[in-house]
LOVOVO-504309 format. One line per 10 residues: number of its first residue (from 1); their letters; for each residue x, y, z of N, C-alpha, C. Coordinates in steps of 0.2 Angstrom, whole numbers, plus 5000, padded with zeros to 4 digits. Atoms other than C-alpha are relative to their C-alpha. Layout:
! LOVOVO-504309
NUM = A = X/Y/Z/X/Y/Z/X/Y/Z; ...
***
This chain:
! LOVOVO-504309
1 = XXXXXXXXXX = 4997/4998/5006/5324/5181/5056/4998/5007/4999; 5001/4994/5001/5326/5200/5053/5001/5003/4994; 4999/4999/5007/5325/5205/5036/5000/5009/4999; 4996/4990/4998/5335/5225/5036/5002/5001/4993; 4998/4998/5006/5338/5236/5023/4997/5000/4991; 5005/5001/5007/5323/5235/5009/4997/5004/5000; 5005/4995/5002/5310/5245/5001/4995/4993/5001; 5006/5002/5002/5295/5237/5007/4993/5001/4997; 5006/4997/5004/5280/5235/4996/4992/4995/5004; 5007/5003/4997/5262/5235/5002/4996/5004/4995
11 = XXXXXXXXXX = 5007/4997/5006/5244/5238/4993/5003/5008/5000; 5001/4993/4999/5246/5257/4995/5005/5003/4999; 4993/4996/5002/5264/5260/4991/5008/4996/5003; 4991/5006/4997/5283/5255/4995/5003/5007/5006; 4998/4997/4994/5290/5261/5011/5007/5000/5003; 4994/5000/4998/5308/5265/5017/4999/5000/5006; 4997/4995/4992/5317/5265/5034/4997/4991/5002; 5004/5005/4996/5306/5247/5040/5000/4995/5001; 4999/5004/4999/5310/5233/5044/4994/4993/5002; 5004/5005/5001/5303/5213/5043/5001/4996/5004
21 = XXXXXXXXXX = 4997/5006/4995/5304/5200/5058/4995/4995/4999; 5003/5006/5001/5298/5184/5054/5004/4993/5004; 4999/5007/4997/5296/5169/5066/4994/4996/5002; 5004/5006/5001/5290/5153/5066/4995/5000/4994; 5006/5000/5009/5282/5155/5047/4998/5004/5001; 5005/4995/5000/5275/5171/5052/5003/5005/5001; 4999/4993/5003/5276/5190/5049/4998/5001/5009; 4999/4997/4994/5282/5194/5068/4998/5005/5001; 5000/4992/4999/5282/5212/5068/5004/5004/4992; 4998/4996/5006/5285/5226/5054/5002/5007/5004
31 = XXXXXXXXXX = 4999/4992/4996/5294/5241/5062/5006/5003/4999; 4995/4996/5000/5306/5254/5063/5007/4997/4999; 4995/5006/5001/5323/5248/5055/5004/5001/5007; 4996/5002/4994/5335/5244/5070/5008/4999/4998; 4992/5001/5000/5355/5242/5072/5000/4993/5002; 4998/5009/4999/5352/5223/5074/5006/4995/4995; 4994/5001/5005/5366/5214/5069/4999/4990/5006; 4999/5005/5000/5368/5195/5070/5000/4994/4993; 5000/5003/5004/5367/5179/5059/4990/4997/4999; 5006/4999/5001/5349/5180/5059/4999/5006/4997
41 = XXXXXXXXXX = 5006/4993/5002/5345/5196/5053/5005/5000/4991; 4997/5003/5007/5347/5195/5032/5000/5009/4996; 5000/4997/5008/5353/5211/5021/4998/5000/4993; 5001/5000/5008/5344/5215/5008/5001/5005/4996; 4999/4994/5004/5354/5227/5002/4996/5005/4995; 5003/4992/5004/5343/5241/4996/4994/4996/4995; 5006/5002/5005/5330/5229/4985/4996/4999/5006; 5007/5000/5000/5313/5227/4985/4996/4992/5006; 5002/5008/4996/5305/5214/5000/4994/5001/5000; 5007/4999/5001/5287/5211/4994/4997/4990/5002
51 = XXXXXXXXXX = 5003/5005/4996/5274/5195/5000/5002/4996/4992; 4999/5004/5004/5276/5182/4990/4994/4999/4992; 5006/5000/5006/5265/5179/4972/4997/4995/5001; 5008/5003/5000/5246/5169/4972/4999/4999/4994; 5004/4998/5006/5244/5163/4955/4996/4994/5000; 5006/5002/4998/5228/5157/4954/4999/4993/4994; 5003/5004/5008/5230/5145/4936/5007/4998/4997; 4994/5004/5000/5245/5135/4935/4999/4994/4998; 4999/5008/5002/5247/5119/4924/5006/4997/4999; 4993/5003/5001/5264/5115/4921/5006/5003/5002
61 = XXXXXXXXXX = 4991/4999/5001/5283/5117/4920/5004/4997/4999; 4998/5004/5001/5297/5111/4914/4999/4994/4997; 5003/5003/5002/5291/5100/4904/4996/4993/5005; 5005/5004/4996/5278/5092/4917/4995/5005/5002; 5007/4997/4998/5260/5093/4920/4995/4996/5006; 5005/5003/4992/5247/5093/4936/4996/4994/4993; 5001/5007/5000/5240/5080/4923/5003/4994/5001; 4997/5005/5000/5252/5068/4927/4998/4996/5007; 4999/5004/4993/5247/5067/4944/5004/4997/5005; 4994/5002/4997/5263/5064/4951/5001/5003/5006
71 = XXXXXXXXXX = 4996/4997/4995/5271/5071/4967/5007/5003/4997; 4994/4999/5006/5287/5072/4955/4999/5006/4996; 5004/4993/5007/5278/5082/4942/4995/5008/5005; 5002/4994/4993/5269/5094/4958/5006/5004/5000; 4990/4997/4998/5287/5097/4963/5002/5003/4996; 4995/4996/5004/5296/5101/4948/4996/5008/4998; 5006/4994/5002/5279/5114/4944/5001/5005/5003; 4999/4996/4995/5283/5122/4960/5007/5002/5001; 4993/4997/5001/5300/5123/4959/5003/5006/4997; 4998/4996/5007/5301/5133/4942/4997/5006/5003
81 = XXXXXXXXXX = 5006/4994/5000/5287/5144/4947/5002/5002/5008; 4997/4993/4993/5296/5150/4965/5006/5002/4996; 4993/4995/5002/5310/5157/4955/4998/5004/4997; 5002/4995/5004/5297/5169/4947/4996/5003/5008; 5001/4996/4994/5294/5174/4966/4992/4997/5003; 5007/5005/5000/5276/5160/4966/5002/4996/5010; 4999/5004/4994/5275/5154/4985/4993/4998/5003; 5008/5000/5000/5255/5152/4983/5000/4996/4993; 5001/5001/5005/5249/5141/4968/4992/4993/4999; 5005/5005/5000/5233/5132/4962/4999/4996/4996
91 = XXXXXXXXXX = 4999/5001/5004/5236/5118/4953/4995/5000/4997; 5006/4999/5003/5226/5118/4938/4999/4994/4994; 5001/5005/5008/5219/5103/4926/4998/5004/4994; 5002/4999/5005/5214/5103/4910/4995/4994/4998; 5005/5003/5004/5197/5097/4900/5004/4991/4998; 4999/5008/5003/5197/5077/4903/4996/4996/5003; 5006/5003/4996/5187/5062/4910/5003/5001/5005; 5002/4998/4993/5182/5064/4927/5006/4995/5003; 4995/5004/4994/5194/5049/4933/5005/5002/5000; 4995/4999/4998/5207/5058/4928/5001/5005/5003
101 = XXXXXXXXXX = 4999/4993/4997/5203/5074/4936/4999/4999/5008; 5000/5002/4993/5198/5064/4951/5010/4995/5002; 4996/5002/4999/5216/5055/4950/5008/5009/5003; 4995/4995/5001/5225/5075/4950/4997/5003/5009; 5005/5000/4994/5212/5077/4966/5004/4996/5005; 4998/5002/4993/5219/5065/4977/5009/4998/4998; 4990/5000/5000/5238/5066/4970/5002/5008/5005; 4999/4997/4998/5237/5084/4976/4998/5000/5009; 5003/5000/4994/5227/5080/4992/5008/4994/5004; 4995/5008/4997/5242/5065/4996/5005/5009/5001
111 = XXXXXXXXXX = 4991/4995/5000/5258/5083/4993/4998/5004/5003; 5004/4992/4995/5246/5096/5003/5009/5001/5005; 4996/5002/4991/5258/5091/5020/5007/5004/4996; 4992/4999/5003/5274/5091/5008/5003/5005/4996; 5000/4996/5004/5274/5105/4997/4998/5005/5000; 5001/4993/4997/5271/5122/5005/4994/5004/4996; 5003/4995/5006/5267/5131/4988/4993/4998/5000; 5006/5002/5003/5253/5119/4983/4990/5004/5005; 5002/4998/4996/5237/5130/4988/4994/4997/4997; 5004/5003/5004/5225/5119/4979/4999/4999/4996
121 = XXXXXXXXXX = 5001/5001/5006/5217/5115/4964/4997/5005/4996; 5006/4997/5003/5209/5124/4950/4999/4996/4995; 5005/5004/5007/5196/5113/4938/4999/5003/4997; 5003/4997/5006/5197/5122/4923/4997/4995/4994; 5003/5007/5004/5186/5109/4912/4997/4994/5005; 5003/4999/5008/5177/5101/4908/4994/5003/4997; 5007/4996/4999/5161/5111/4910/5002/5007/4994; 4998/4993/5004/5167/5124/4895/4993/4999/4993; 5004/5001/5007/5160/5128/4879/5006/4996/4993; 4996/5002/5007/5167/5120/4863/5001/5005/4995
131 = XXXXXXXXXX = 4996/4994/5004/5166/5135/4853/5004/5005/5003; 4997/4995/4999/5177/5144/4864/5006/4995/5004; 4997/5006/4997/5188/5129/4869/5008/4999/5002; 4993/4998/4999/5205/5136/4865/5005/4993/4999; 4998/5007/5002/5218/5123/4866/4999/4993/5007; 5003/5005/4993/5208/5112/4880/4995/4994/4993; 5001/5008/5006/5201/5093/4870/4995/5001/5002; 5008/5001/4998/5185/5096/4866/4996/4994/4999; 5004/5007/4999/5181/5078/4864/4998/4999/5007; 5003/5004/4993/5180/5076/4884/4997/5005/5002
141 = XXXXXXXXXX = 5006/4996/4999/5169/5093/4885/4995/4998/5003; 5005/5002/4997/5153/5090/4896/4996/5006/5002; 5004/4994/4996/5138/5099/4902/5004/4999/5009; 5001/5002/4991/5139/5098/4922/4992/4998/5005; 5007/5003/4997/5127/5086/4928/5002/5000/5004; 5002/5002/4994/5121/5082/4944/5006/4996/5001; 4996/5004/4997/5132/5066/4945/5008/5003/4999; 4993/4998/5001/5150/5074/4939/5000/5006/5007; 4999/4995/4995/5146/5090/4951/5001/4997/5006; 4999/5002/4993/5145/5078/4966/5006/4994/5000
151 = XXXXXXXXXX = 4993/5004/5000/5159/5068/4961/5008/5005/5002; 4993/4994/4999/5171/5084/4961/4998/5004/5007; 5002/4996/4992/5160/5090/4978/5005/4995/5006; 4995/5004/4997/5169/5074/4985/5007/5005/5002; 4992/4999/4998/5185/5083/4986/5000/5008/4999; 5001/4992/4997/5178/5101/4990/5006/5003/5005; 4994/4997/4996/5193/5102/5002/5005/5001/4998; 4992/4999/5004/5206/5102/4990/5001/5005/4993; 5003/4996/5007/5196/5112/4975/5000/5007/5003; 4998/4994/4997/5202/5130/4978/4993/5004/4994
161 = XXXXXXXXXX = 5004/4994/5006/5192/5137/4961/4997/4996/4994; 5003/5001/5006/5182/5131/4945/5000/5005/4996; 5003/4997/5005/5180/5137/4930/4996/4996/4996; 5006/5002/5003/5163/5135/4921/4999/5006/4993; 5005/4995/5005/5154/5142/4906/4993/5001/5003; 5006/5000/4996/5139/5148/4914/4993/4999/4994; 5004/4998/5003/5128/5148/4898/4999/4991/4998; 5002/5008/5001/5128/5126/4898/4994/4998/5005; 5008/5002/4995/5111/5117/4903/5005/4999/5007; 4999/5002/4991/5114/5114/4923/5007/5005/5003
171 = XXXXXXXXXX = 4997/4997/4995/5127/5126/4926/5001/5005/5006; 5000/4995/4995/5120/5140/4935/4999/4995/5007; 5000/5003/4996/5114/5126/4948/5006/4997/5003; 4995/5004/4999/5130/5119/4947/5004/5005/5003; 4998/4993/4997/5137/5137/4952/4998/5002/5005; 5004/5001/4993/5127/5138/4966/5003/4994/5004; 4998/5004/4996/5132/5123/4972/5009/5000/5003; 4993/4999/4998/5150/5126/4972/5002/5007/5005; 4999/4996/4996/5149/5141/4979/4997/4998/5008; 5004/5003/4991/5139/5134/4994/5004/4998/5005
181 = XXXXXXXXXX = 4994/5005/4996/5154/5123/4996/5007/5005/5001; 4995/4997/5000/5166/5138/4998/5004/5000/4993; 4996/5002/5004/5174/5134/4982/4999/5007/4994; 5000/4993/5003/5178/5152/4971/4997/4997/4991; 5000/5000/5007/5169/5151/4953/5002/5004/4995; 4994/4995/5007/5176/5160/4938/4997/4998/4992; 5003/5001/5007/5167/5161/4921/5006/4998/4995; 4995/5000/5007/5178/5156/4905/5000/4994/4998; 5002/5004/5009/5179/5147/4889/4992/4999/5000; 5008/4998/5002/5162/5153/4887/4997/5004/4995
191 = XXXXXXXXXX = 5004/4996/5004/5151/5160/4874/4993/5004/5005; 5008/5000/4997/5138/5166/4886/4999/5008/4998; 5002/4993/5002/5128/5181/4883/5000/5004/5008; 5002/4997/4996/5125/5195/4896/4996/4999/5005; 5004/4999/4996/5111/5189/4904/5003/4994/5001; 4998/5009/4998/5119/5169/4905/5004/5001/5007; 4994/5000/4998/5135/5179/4915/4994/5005/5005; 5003/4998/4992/5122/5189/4927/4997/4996/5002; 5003/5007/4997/5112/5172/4931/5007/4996/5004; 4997/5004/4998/5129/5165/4936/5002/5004/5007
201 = XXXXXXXXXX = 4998/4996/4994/5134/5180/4947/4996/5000/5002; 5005/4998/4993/5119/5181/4955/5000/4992/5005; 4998/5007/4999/5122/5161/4958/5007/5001/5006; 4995/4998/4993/5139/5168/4967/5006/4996/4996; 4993/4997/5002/5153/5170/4953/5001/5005/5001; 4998/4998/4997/5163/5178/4958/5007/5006/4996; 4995/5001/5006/5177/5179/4942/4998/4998/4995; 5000/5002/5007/5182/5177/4926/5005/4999/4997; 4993/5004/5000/5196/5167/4920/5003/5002/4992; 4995/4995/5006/5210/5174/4907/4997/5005/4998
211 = XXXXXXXXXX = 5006/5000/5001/5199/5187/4904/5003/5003/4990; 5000/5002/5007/5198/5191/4884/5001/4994/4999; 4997/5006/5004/5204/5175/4880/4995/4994/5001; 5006/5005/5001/5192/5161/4875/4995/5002/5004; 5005/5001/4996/5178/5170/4881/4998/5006/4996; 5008/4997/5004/5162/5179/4872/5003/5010/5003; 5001/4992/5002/5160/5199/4867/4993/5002/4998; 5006/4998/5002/5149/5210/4862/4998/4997/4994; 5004/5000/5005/5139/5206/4847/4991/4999/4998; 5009/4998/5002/5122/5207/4837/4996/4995/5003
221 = XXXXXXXXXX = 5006/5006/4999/5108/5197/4843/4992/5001/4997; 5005/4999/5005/5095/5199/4829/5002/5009/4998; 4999/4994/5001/5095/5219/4827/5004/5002/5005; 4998/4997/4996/5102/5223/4844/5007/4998/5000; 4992/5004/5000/5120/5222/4849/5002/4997/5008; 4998/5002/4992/5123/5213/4867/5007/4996/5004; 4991/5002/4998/5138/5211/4878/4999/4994/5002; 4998/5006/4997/5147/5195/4883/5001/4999/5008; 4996/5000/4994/5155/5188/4897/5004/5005/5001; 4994/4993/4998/5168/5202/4895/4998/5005/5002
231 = XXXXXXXXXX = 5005/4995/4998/5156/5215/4894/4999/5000/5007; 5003/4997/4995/5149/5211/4909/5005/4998/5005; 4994/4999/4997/5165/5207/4918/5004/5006/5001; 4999/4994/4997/5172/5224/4916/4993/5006/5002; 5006/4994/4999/5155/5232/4921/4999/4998/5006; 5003/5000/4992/5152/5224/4938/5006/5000/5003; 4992/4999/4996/5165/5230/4952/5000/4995/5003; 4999/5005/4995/5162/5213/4962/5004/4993/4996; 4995/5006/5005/5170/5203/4947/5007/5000/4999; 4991/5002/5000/5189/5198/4949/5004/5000/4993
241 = XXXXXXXXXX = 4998/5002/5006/5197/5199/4932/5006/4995/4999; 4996/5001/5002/5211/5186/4929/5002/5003/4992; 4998/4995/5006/5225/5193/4918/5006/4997/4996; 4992/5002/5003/5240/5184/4907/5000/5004/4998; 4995/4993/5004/5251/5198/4905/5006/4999/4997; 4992/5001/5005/5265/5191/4894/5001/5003/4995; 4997/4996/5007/5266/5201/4881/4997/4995/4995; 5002/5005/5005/5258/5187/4870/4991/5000/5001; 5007/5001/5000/5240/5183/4875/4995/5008/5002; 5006/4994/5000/5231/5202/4877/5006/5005/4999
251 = XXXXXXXXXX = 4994/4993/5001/5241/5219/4871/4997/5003/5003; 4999/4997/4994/5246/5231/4881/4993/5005/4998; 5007/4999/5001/5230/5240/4872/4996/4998/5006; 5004/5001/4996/5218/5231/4880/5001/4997/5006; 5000/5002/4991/5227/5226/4897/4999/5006/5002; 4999/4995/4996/5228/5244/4900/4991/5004/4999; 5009/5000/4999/5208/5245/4895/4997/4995/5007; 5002/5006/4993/5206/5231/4909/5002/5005/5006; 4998/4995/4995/5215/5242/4920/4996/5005/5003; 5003/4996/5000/5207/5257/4916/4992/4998/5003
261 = XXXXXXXXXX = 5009/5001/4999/5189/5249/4918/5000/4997/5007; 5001/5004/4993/5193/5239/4936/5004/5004/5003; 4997/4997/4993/5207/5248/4944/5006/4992/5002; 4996/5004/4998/5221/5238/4951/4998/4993/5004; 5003/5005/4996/5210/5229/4965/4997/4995/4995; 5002/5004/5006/5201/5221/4950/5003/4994/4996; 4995/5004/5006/5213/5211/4940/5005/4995/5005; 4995/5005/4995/5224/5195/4948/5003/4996/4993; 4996/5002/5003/5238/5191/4939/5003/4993/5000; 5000/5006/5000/5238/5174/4932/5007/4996/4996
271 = XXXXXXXXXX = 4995/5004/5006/5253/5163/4922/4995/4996/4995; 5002/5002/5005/5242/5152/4914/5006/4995/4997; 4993/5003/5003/5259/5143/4913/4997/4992/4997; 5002/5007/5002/5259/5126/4904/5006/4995/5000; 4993/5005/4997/5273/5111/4905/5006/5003/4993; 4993/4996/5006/5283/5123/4889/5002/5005/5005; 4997/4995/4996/5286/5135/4903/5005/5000/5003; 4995/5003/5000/5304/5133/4906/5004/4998/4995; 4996/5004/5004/5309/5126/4891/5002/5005/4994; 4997/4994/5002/5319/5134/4879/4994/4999/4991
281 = XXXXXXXXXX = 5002/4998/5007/5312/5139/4859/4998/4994/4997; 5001/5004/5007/5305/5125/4847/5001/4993/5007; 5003/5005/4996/5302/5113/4863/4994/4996/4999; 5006/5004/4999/5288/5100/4861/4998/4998/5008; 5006/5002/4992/5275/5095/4875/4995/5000/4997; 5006/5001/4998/5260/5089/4879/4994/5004/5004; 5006/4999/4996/5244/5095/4884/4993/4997/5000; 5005/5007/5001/5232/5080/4889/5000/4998/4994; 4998/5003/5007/5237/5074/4871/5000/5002/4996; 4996/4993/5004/5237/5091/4863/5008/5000/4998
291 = XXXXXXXXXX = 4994/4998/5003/5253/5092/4853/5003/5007/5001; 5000/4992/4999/5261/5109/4858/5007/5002/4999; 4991/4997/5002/5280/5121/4854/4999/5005/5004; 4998/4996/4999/5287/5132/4862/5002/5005/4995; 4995/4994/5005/5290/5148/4850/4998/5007/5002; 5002/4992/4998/5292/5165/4852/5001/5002/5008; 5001/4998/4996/5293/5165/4870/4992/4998/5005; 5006/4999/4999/5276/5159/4871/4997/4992/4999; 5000/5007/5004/5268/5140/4870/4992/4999/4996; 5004/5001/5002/5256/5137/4857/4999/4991/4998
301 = XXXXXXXXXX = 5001/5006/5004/5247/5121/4848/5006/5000/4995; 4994/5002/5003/5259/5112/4837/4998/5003/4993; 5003/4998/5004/5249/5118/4825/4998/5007/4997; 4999/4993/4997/5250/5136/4829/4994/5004/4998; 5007/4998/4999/5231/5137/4829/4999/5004/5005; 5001/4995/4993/5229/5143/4846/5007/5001/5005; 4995/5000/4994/5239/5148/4861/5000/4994/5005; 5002/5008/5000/5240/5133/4871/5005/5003/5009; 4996/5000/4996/5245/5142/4888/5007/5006/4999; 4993/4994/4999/5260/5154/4893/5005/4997/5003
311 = XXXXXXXXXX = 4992/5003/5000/5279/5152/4896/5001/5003/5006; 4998/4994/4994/5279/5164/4910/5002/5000/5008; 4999/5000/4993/5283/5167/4928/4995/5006/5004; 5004/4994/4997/5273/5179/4940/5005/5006/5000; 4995/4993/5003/5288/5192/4938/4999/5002/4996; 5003/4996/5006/5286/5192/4921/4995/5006/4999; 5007/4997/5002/5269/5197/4921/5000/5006/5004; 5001/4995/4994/5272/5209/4937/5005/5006/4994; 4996/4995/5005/5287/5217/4924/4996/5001/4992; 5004/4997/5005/5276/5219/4909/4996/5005/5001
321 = XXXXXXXXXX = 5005/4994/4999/5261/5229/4917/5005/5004/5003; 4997/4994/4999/5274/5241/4924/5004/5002/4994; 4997/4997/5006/5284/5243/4909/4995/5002/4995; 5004/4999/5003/5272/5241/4896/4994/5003/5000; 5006/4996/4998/5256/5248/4904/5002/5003/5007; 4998/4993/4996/5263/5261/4916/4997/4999/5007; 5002/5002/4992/5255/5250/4932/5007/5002/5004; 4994/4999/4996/5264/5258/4947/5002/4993/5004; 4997/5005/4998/5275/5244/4954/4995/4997/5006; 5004/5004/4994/5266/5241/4973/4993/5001/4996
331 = XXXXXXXXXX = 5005/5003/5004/5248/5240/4961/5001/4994/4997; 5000/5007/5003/5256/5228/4951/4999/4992/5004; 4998/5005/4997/5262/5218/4964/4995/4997/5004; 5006/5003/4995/5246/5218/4975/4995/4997/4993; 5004/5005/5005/5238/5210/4956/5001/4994/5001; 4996/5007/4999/5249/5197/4959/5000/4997/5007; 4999/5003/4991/5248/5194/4979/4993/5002/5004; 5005/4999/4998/5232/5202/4988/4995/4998/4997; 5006/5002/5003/5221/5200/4976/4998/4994/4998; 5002/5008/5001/5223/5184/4972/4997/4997/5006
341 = XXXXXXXXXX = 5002/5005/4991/5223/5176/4991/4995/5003/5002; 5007/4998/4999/5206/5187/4993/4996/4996/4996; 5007/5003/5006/5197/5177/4976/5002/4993/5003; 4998/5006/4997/5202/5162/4986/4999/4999/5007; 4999/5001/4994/5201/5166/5003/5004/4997/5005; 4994/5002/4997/5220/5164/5009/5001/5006/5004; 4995/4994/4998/5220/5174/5022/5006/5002/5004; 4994/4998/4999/5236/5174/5028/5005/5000/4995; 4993/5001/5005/5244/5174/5012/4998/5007/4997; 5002/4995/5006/5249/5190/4997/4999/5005/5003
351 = XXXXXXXXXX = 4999/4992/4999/5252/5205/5010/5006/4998/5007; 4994/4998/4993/5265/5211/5022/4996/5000/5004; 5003/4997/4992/5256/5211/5039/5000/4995/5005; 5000/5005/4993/5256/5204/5056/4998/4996/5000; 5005/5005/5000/5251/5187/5058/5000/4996/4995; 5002/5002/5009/5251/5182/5039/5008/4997/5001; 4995/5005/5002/5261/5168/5032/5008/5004/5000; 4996/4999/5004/5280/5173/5030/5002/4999/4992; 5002/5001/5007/5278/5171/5012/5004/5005/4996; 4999/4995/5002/5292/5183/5005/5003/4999/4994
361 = XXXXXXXXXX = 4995/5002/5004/5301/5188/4990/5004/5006/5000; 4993/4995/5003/5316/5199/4986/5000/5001/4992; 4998/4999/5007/5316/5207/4971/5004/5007/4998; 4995/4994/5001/5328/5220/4963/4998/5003/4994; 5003/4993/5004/5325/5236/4954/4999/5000/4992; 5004/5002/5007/5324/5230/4938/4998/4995/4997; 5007/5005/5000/5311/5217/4943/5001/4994/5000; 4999/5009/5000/5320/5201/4944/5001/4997/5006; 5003/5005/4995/5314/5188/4958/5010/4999/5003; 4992/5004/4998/5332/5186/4968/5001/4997/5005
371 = XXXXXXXXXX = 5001/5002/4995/5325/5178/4984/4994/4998/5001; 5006/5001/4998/5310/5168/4988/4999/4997/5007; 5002/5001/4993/5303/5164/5006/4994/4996/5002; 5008/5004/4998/5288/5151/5010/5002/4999/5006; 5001/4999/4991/5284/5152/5029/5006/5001/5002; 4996/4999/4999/5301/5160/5030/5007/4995/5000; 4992/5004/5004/5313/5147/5022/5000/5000/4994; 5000/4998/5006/5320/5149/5008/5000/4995/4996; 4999/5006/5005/5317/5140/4992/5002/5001/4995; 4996/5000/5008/5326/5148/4979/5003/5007/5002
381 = XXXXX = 4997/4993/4997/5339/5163/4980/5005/4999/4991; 4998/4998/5008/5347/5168/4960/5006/5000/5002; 4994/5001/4997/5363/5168/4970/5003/4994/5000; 4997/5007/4999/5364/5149/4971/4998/4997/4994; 5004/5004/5004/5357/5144/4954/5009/4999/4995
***
């Protein structure tokens, strides 16, 4: 398949004239455009051909969630989420008991084979803090003992990421451990002070998940004033920033502060999506028993205490930083695609190059996903919808 007539986008800028050959799932050759003509070669009249989007923090859609466990409810999560250009995705729980985090464990290890998108898991809970808990049930919060860690080490093969509070008794051990087992860790829903979040880093975090949101700042500690996880997230250049950029969970203020402190390379652009994503205004859902609505474009608690997750797509979020924060387009894009499959270690996924998954998307100039591509077939095209 010869993919002619696009502006393609790589980390470093968008490139005319070039053409894209993709076969057998892979990124063939990148070269000089050609007069190739057949029913294999695909005009893309004049839009944008970029690698496919890596969101790292994915719960839902359409009114289904990875807690369900299902294949059904997998499916439909991945469906919604490649028409926002997603063809990498890490399903992500939510704070609950261990059987059923081990139940979401081997539903995803059962659709690996069947489901392209699925690039794993991410365990966000239950190892958080309860003062920073967000809309995650703090009745099934836990430290992270010995035995819970080696029940989730069982299935090391399918755990792509944790998130931890590093400043809980046994987490730094617990961080250490997971990182030993390849598994990327990522500070959040944490209170930790400065010195909890470089005892985790030195343990071999790596990240830090949503960042502003349900996670610790500066403040006074007796006369002195000491930074947080945030603090010390934009202050070390080895720490990854996840970012929901919807226009609801961080203003363009402080996205364009994150920016500024990390640089493009820094920041991996997450949905954070929940099972209201997709649904239209004044929709109810579930979050592990959480009551939740759809309003504003955005899903909070039923109660509209906290944000309870985003409605979003990984387009979205790539058309926000570039409108609202003046991120040049191939930046945004590699937030959403290299950088992510680096904090994970996908490597052949989330850049145009030789060798690397076909993985692609088609998007058009004022940023709407009109083509997706996983291992060079198509699973969603705005033309047939």
């Amino acid at each position: 398949m010869i993919f002619t007539n696009a502006r393609l986008i790589f980390p470093d800028g968008i490139r005319d004239g070039l053409e894209l050959v993709a076969n057998e799932g892979k990124i063939a050759a990148i070269r000089e455009q050609t007069r190739a003509r057949g029913k294999d070669v695909v005009d893309l009249g004049g839009n944008y051909l970029a690698p496919g989007f890596v969101d790292l923090h994915v719960h839902g859609a359409c009114g289904r969630d990875t807690m369900e466990a299902s294949a059904e409810a997998l499916r439909a999560i991945c469906d919604f989420h490649a028409t926002g250009g997603t063809t990498s995705l890490l399903l992500t729980t939510a704070t609950a008991p261990m059987d059923n985090l081990v139940d979401v464990l081997n539903a995803v290890q059962s659709c690996r084979s069947s489901i392209s998108e699925v690039a794993g898991v991410h365990v966000e809970g239950p190892f958080i803090s309860k003062a920073k808990c967000g809309a995650q049930r703090a009745d099934f919060i836990q430290d992270p003992s010995p035995v819970a860690i080696r029940q989730l080490l069982e299935h090391a093969d399918v755990i792509r990421r944790v998130t931890i509070a590093p400043e809980l008794p046994g987490a730094l051990e617990a961080i250490e451990n997971f990182h030993e087992h390849g598994i990327s860790v990522s500070g959040g829903h944490s209170d930790a002070w400065d010195e909890d979040a470089r005892g985790a880093f030195d343990r071999g975090m790596r990240s830090v998940t949503h960042t502003f949101n349900c996670m610790s700042s500066a403040r006074r500690r007796g006369i002195y004033r000491v930074g947080g996880l945030l603090e010390f997230a934009l202050s070390e250049p080895q720490i990854s920033c996840e970012l929901i950029a919807d226009g609801h969970h961080v203003s363009a203020t402080l996205m364009t502060m994150l920016y500024r402190a990390k640089g493009a390379a820094g920041i991996c652009l997450v949905t954070d999506a929940t099972a209201g994503a997709g649904l239209p205004d004044g929709s109810r859902f579930s979050l592990f028993g959480n009551d939740c609505i759809v309003e504003g474009g955005v899903c909070l608690l039923a109660d509209r205490s906290a944000l309870a997750g985003s409605a979003s797509r990984m387009i979205d979020l790539v058309r926000t930083l570039v409108n609202d924060v003046e991120v040049p387009l191939h930046e945004a894009i590699a937030t959403a695609t290299r950088n992510a499959a680096r904090a994970i270690g996908l490597k052949k996924k989330g850049q145009l190059a030789i060798g690397t998954d076909a993985d692609l998307i088609v998007v058009s100039p004022d940023l709407e996903v009109r083509r997706t591509f996983a291992a060079g077939e198509e699973i969603f095209s705005l033309d047939r919808q």
